[in-house]
C-alpha positions, 0 to 999 in steps of 0.5 A: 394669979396667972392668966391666960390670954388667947389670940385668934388669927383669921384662918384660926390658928389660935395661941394662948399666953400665961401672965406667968412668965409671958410664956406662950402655953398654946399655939395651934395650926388647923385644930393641930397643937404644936408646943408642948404640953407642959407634962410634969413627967417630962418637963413642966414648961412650954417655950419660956423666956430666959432673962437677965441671964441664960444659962447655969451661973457659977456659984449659982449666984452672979456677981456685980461689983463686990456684991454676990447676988443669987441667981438660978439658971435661965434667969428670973422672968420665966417665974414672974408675973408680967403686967399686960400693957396692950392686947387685941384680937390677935396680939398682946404686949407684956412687960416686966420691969425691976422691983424689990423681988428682981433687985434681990437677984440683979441690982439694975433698973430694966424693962422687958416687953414681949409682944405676941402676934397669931397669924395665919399658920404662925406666931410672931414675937417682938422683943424689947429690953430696955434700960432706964437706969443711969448705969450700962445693964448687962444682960443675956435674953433667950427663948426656949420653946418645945415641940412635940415629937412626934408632931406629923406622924411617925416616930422618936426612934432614929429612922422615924423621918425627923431632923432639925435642918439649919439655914447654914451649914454649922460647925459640928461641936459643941461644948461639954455641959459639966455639973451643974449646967457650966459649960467646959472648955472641951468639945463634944462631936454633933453628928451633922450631916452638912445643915441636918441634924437627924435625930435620935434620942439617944444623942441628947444626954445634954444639949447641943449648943451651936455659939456664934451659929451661922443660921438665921433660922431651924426647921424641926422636920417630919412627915410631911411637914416642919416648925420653923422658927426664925430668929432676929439678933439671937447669935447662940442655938440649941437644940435639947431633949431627954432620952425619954421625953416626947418633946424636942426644944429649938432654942435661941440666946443672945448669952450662955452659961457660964464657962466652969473656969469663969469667977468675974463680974455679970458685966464680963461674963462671956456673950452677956450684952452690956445695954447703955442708960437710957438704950433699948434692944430689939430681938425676934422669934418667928414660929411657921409651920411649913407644909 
């Protein structure tokens, strides 16, 4: 049974977290909603966490050892319940931790804690992996929330005043996504205007991943106002839509789908962190809205 936790900041910006998943479904500055919805129409989701893997596996399965283990894409812990560790009026902790239902898809030991802060016109997240198990735990983490477009006025279409802005200038390709979510090894132009992304639907047949990106932080622009989202030890970017979706994702991984070559163990898959027994790994997300 899935539940819902609400968070209250002093200014009354106010998010709200599903057991399911930890997934933050609601985050709202001024009485203003800033993720989305969730409409099945689009896409049925809100800003979930992608764990132990991020990305399409070949195959769809993943292999450790001699052993093949089934594996859908962006991992399980976006479709598990999560226990509730900690909680006051404006935070809570929760955590997953390996049991007979993940062992099925990934034969390693792990604790996955996610901690939600509200503040004033913002909601942080603080990120902890750890490994309680006697061998290293290969493991790729991502964040993938949804904004709506439009949030501050205007429109969707080309010239409706909205852009995704980066800290740094970024290399203007990407890789070709190929069927079934496997990245190729040819490269696709993104249309960058220096650290600007003006957007377009019609640019997003798939998404744009920005590998080893330079920037530390993205702001989705408007009229008038931007969601900001910065990030702590997550190298990989993305930004995705659908041509006809009222939506627009801002994404940060430390790992990726598999290469559409690739046919080694979890452990060497490209970008996957191999994590020692007994460590533990810190990451961050800091959503602002800036006006």
């Amino acid at each position: 049974m899935t539940t819902r936790i609400e968070l209250t900041a002093p200014d009354g910006t106010t998010a709200t977290l599903a057991t399911h998943g930890a997934e933050p479904v609601s985050w709202r500055v001024g009485g203003t909603e800033y993720l989305w919805s969730g409409d099945p129409e689009h896409w049925n989701r809100h800003a979930p966490w992608l764990f132990p893997v991020v990305g399409a596996s070949a195959g769809g399965h993943v292999t450790v050892g001699s052993e093949r283990y089934p594996m859908a894409q962006h991992g399980f812990a976006r479709d598990l319940p999560f226990a509730l560790v900690d909680r006051s009026a404006d935070a809570v902790t929760l955590r997953l931790t390996d049991g007979p239902e993940t062992r099925a898809h990934y034969p390693f030991a792990f604790r996955l804690d996610i901690t939600a802060r509200v503040r004033p016109a913002g909601l942080d997240f603080d990120v902890t992996v750890a490994n309680p198990g006697d061998v290293p735990l290969p493991y790729a983490l991502g964040f993938h929330p949804a904004f709506p477009w439009p949030f501050a006025g205007g429109t969707r279409a080309r010239d409706g005043g909205y852009a995704v802005t980066f800290e740094q200038a970024e290399r203007p390709f990407a890789p070709q996504v190929g069927p079934g979510g496997l990245l190729l090894r040819d490269e696709q132009p993104i249309p960058l205007a220096g650290d600007t992304l003006p957007l377009d639907p019609a640019l997003f047949t798939e998404a744009f991943v920005f590998r080893n990106a330079r920037s530390r932080w993205m702001r989705f622009t408007g009229p008038g106002r931007a969601i900001r989202m910065e990030m702590a030890d997550f190298p990989h970017l993305a930004v995705w839509t659908k041509p006809t979706a009222p939506f627009l994702s801002l994404e940060c991984w430390t790992g990726y789908a598999d290469w559409s070559d690739f046919a080694g163990d979890l452990a060497e898959r490209d970008s996957q962190r191999l994590l020692a027994p007994g460590g533990t790994a810190q990451h961050g997300v800091r959503l602002s809205l800036d006006t």
